[in-house]
C-alpha positions in Angstrom: -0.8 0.7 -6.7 -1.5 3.7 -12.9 -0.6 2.8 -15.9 0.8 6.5 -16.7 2.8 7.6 -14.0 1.6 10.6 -11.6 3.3 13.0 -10.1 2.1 15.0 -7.0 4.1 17.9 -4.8 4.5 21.2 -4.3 7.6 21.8 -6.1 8.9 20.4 -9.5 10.7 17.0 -9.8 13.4 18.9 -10.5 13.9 20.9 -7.0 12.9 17.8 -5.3 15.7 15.8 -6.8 18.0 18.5 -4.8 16.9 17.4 -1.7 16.0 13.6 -2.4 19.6 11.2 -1.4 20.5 13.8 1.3 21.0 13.3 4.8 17.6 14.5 6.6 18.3 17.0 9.3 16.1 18.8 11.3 14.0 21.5 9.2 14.9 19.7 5.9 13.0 18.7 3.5 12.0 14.7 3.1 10.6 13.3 0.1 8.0 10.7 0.2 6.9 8.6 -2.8 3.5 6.7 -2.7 1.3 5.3 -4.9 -1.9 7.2 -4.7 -4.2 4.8 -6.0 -5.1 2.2 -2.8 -8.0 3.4 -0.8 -8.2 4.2 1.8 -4.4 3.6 2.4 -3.1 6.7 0.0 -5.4 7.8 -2.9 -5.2 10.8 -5.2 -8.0 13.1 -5.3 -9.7 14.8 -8.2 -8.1 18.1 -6.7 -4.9 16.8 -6.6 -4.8 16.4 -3.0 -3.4 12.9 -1.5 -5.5 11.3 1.1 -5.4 8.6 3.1 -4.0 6.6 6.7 -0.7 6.1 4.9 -0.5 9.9 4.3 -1.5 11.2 7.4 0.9 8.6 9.2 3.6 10.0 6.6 2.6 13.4 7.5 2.9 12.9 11.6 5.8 10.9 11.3 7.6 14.1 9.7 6.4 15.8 12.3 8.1 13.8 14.8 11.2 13.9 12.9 10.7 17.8 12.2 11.6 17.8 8.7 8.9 18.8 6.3 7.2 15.8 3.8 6.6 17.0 0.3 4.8 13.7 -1.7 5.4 12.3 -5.2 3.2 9.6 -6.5 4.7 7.1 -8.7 2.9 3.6 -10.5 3.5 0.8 -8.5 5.3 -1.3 -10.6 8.3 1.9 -10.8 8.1 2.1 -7.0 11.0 1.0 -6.2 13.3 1.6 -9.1 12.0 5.1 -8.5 13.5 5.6 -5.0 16.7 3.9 -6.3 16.5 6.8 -8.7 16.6 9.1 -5.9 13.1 10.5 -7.2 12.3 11.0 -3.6 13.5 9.7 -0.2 11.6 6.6 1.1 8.4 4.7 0.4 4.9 5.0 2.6 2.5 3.1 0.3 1.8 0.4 2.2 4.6 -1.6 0.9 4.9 -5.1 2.7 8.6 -6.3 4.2 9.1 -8.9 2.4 12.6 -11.1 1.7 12.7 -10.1 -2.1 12.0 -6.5 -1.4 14.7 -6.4 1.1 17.3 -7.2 -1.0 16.7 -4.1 -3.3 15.7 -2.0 -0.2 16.0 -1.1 3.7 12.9 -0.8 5.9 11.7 0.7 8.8 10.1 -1.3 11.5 6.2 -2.3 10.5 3.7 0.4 10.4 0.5 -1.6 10.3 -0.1 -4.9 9.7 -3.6 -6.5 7.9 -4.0 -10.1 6.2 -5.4 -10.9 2.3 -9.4 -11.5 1.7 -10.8 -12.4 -1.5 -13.9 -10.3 -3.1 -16.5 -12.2 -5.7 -19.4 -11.2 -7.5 -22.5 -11.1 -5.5 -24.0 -14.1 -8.2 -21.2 -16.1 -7.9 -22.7 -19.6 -6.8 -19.4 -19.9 -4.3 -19.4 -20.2 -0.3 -15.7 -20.7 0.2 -12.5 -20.8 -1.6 -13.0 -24.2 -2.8 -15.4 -23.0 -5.5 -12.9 -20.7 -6.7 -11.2 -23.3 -8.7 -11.6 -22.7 -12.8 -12.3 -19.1 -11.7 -10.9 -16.1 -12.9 -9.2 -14.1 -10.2 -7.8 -10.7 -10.5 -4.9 -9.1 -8.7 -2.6 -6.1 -8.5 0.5 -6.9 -10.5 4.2 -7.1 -8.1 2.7 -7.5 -5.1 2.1 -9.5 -2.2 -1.4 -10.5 -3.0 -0.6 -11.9 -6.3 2.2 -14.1 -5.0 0.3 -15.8 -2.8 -2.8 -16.2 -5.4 -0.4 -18.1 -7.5 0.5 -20.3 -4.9 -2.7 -20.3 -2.9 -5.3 -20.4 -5.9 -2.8 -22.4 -8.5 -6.4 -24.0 -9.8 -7.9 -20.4 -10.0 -6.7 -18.8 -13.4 -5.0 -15.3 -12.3 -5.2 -12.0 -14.0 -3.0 -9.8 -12.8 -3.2 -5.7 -12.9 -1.2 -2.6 -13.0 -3.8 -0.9 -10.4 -6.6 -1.7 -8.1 -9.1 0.3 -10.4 -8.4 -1.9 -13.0 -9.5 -5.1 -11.6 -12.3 -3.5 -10.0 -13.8 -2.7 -13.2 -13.3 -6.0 -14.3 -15.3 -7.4 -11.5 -17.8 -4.7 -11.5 -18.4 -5.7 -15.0 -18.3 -9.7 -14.8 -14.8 -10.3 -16.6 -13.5 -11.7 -13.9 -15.1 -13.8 -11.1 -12.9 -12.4 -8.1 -10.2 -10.4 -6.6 -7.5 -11.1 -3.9 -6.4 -7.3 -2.0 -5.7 -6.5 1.5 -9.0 -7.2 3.4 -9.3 -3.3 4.3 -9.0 -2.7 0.4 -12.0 -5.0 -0.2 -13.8 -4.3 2.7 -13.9 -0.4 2.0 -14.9 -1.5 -1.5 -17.6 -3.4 -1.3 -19.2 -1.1 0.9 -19.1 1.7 -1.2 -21.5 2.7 -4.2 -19.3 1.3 -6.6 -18.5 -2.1 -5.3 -22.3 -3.2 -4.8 -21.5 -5.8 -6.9 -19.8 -7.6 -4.6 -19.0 -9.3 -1.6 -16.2 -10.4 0.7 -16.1 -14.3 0.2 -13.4 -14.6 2.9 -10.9 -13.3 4.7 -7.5 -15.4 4.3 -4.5 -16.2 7.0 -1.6 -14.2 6.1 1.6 -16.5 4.6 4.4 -14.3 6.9 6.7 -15.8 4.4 4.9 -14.3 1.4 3.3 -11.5 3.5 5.7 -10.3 5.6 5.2 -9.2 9.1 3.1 -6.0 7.8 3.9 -2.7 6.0 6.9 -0.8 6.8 8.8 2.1 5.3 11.4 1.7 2.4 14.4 3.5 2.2 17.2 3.0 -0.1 19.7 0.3 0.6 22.3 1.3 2.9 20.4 4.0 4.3 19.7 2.2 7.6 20.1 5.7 9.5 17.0 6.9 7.8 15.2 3.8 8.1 16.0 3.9 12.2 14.5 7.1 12.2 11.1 6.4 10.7 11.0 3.2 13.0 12.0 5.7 16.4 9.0 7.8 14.9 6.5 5.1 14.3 7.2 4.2 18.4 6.9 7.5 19.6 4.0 8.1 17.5 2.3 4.6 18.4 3.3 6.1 22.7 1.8 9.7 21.9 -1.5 9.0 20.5 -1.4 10.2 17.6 -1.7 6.8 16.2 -4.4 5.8 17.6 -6.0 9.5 16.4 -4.9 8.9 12.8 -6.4 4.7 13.2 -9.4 6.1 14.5 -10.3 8.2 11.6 -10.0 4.9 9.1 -10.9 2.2 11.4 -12.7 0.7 13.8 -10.1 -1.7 14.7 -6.3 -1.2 15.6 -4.8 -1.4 12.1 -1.4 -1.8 13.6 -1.6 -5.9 14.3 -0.2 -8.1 16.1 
């Protein structure tokens, strides 16, 4: 979830608009936009390849389908105007279902489901989220996380983000005295070389009505076919295995939820 947008696939933006609005048939070609910037959910490497759980789910969900995946990635903030654009075909970027978003766009059923945590330096003088008031707190702009730091941490002053690297540098560097992300987000980044400066303060109960009940796939609106499809292929995916394979290579835990 950058501030110039990105774009990643195999062919130009110009063939893939062809195939992007069409009806997906067996041996076509689907479009998938993501973000490519939220370890270790979809991130863009150095070489231009996109890793990730999201892109691997993307990838055997096509499968299951049998239509091939090319990917674009695209700034979160022009997500979804970008699908309504027809830049590509549907949404795997760990996009939450909520009530707002469902309004502008169809979903598939949830494809994983993890709460909120909040990360603070490791010299913050804090041991829970009491101490967080007069505190600055960073968050990714037009998402979940944000919405429910405003109504969560309304005495915390909140700075909000085009990406994740952006506030991670800010915490890194002492401009800000915490971050609210997805608790595999954080938790991934705190172990890791560059977020040594921190530590998960807590891990925070999902608000289902902020929240949602997890991540699922966007489609446009209307396009409830599609959106069936990639929920029939989540199930047979979830039946097969090959969830658990893909899970298994991220996490020690069943991503999926409750």
């Amino acid at each position: 979830m950058r501030i110039s947008t990105r774009f990643f696939a195999a062919a130009s933006i110009a063939a893939l608009s062809l195939f992007a609005g069409s009806a997906m048939a067996e041996g076509e070609k689907l479009i998938i936009g993501t973000e490519g910037a939220y370890p270790p959910f979809n991130n863009l490497e150095s070489d231009g390849s996109l890793v990730g759980f999201d892109i691997d789910i993307a990838k055997a969900l096509c499968d299951e389908m049998k239509v091939t995946c090319e990917f674009v990635t695209q700034d979160w903030d022009g997500i979804i105007p970008a699908l309504q654009a027809k830049k590509f075909d549907a949404i795997i970027a760990s996009m939450s279902i909520t009530p707002e978003r469902k309004e502008k766009v169809d979903f598939s059923e949830k494809y994983y489901n993890t709460g909120p945590a909040i990360a603070v330096t490791k010299d913050l003088p804090i041991t829970d989220v009491a101490g967080l008031k007069g505190k600055v707190m960073g968050a990714q702009s037009s998402t979940t996380h944000a919405n429910f730091a405003e109504k969560a941490f309304a005495d915390s002053e909140l700075k909000l983000y085009p990406t994740t690297d952006e506030y991670k540098l800010d915490l890194e560097g002492g401009r800000i005295d915490a971050a609210i992300d997805d608790v595999v987000v954080l938790s991934e980044w705190v172990k890791s070389e560059a977020g040594a400066c921190c530590k998960i303060l807590t891990a925070l109960t999902p608000d289902i009505e902020i929240h949602g009940p997890g991540a699922g796939i966007a489609v446009r609106k209307g396009e409830t076919e599609l959106a069936a499809k990639f929920s029939a292929a989540i199930k047979a995916i979830r039946d097969n295995g090959k969830y658990k394979e893909i899970n298994d290579k991220y996490f020690d835990f069943d991503v999926y939820g409750e």
